[in-house]
N, C-alpha and C positions, 0 to 999 in steps of 0.2 A: 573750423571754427566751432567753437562750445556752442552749445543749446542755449546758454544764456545771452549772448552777444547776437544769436540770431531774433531770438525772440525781441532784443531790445531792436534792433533793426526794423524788422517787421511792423513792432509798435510804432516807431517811429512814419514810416511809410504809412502807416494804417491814420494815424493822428494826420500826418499833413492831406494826406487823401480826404481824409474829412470836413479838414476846414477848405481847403479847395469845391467841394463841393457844397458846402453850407454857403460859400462865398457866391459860387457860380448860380446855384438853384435859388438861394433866399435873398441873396445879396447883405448878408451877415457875418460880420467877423466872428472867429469861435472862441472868444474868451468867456472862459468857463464861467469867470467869476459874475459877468455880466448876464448870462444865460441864465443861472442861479437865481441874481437877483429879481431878472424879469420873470422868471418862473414864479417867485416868491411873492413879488408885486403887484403886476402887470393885471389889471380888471380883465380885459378882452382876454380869450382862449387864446394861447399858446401852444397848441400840441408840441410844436416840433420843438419846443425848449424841453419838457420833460421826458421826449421820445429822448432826446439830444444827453441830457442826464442819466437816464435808464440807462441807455446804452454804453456809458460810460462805467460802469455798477457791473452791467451784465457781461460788458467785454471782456471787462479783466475776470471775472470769475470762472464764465469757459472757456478765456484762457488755462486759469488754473486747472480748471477740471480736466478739459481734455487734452493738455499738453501737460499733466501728473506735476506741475511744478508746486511745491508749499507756498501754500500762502504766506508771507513772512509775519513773525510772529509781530508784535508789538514791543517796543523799548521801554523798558524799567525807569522810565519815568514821571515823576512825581505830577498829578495832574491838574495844578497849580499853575506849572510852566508849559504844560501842554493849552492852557485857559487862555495865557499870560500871550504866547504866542500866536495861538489864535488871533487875538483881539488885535497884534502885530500888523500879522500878515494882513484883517481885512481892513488896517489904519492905511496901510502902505499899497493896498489897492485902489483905497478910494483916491488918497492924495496923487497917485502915479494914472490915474485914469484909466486901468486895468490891471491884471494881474499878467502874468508868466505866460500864459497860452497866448492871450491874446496881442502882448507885446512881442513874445519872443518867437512863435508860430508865425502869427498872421502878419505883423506890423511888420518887422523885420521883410518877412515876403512879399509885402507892398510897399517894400521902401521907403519905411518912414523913420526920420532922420529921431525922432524924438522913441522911437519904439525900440531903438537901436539901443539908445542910452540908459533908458531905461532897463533894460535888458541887460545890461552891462551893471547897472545900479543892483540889480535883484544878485547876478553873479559876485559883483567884489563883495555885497552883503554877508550873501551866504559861505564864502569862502571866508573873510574876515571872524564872521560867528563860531564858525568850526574849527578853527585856527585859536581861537580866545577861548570857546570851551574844552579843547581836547589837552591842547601845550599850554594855556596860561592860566589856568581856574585847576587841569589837569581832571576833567570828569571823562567819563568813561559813558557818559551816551552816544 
């Protein structure tokens, strides 16, 4: 197996080992997007939300570092639609009551019928999107 298929493996183990334990020790699902915002929010001290972000930051860097892989570079686009999509993705957080980790990670893993769908929502989204910009608009991001 390539070094990339492994490392995505690992990630993978590494992330659900995570929310397993953010679950077990805090009693907290690990969606990112929620953590953020309580980080951002939240009056009372929250260490373990910004230990929980840091580490998310510092993972992936000594990733990089000490397994030599490049950091990939950034795509040649206009940052307009990089704005545009932002504002997107945290529309379709709030209305979907979480984002990606916390649906598709955690919800999923606690059997939840609506986490499911959701998840499936974020999937036909972004395959729909990448299908309309590559074959029907024909862009090259």
């Amino acid at each position: 197996m390539s070094a990339e298929l492994w490392m995505a493996i690992s990630g993978g183990l590494l992330i659900g080992a995570a929310a397993v334990i953010l679950l077990s020790l805090a009693g907290r699902v690990a969606g990112v997007s929620g953590i953020l915002w309580g980080a951002l929010t939240e009056q009372a001290t929250h260490l373990w939300r910004w230990l929980f972000l840091i580490g998310l930051v510092a993972g992936a860097a000594l990733a990089h570092q000490f397994l030599g892989v490049a950091i990939p570079s950034p795509q040649n686009l206009p940052t307009s639609w990089a704005l545009i999509g932002g504002l997107l993705v945290g529309l379709g957080t709030k209305m979907g009551n979480g984002c990606t980790s916390g649906h598709g990670v955690c919800g999923i893993g606690l059997n939840s019928g609506r986490s499911a769908v959701a998840t499936m929502t974020f999937m036909v989204s972004g395959i729909a999107t990448v299908f309309l910009l590559r074959h029907v608009l024909g862009s090259q991001l």
